[in-house]
N, C-alpha and C positions, 0 to 999 in steps of 0.2 A: 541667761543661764545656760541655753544652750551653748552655744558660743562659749560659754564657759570649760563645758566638759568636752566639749570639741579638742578644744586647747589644750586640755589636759590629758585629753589622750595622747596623742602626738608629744606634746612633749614628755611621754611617760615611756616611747618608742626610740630606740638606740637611734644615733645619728647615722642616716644613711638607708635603714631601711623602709622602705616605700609599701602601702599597703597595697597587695596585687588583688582584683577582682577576683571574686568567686567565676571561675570555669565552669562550663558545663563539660561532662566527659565527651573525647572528640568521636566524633560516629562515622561507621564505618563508609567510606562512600560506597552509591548504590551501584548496583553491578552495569557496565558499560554496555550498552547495546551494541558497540563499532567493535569492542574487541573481540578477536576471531576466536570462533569457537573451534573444539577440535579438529573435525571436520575441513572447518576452513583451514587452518594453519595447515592439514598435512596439503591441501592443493597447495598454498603459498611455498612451503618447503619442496616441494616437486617442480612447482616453476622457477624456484630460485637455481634447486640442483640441471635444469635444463638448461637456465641460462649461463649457468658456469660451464657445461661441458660443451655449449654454444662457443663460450669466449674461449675455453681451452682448443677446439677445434678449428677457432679464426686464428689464433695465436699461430697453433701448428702449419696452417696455411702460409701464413705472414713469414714464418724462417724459412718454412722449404723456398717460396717464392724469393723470397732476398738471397740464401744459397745458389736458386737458378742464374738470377742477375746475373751475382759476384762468378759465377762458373760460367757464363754466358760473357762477361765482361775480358775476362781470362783468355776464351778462346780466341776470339776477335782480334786480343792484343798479340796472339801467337801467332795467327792465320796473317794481320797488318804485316810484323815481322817477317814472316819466312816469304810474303809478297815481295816484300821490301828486296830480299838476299838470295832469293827466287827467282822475281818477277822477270828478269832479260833472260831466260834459261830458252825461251826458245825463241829470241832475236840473235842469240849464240850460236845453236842450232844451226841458225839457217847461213851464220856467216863463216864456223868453222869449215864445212866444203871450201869456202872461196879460198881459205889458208892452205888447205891442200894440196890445191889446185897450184898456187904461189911458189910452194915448196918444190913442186914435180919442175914446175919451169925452173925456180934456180939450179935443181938438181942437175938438168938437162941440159942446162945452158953454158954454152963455147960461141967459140968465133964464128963456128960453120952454123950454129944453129939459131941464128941472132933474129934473122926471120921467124922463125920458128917461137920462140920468144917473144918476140913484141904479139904474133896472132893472141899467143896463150894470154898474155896480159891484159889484150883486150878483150877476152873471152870471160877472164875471172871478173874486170872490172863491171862486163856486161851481166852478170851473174850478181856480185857483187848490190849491184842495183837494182837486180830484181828481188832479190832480201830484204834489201832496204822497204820497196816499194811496199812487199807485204805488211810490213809495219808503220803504212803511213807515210814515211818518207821519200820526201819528192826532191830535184834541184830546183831551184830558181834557174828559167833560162832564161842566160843574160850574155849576149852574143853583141859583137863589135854596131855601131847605133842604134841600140835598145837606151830608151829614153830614163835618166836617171830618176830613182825612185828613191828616195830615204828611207822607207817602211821596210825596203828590203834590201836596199847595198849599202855598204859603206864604202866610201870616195877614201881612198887613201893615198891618192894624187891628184892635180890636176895637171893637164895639158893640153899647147895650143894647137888646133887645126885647122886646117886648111879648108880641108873637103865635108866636116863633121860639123854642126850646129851648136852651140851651146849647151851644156848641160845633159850629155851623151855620154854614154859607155863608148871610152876606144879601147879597153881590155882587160879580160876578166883573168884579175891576178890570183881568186880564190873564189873557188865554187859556193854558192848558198842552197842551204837546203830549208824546206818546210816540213814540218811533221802536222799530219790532219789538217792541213793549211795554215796552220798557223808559222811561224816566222821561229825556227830553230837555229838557224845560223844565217847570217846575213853574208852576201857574196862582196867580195871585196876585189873593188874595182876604182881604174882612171878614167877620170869623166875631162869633158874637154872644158876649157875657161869659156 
């Protein structure tokens, strides 16, 4: 009979609606021991406001420092530049006297002064070299059987001799120079067969 009234109540209940358990009302939960009390929160607010004006302060570091670079980057590329279009202003220097010197000889120069002219030319050329020299600038000497070297002549003939051994300078058709030793023009010269 039970099972009777069972059934009959349910089916005496709309389709669809489910009997829901009696609830107890929900209680409040109990007060957290980990949440900050006031106290605490105003230190945690004070540490948070520090570490913002920490990171605003790294911040502020961070542009000026990348500002420095890019104005640092700047200069450098002005200073390369005017190196660049600068840089021989006083290997000029030292060789405008020798133009001077060039000028006064043609200036001065006739039939009667022909002596006179060739000293001054060798005077400038000897000038000339010592400018050079300042700046590194040395000749290769390569004087008639000075033993040929590729690293610093170029053969731009050969010829037979008699008196001269294989593979010899018989004449230095163009001067070679070195800068700091190293190899700036190569002297161009006839070596024997």
């Amino acid at each position: 009979m039970d099972k009777k009234k069972h059934t009959e109540q349910h089916s005496a209940m709309p389709a669809g609606d489910v009997p829901q358990p009696e609830t107890e009302p929900a209680a409040v939960p109990p007060a957290d021991s980990t949440a900050p009390s006031g106290e605490r929160l105003q230190e945690l607010e004070a540490a948070l406001a520090a570490k913002e004006a920490e990171a605003a302060a790294n911040w502020d570091k961070f542009v000026r420092e990348r500002a420095d670079l890019e104005n640092y980057r700047r200069r450098v590329q002005k200073e390369k530049e005017e190196l660049l279009k600068y840089g021989n202003e006083s290997l000029l220097l030292e060789i405008l006297p020798v133009l001077d010197n060039m000028e006064r000889a043609l200036a001065h120069s006739d039939e009667e002064s022909q002596n006179a002219v060739i000293e001054g030319v060798r005077m400038t050329h000897t000038m000339l070299l010592g400018a050079l020299k300042k700046f590194g600038v040395a000749p290769i000497e390569t004087g008639r059987g000075t033993v040929f070297n590729p690293d610093f002549h170029q053969a731009m003939c050969q010829v037979e001799s008699d008196d001269l051994p294989a593979n010899v300078v018989v004449e230095e058709l163009q001067r070679g120079y070195l800068l700091n030793e190293r190899l700036l023009r190569p002297a161009m010269v006839s070596v024997t067969k």
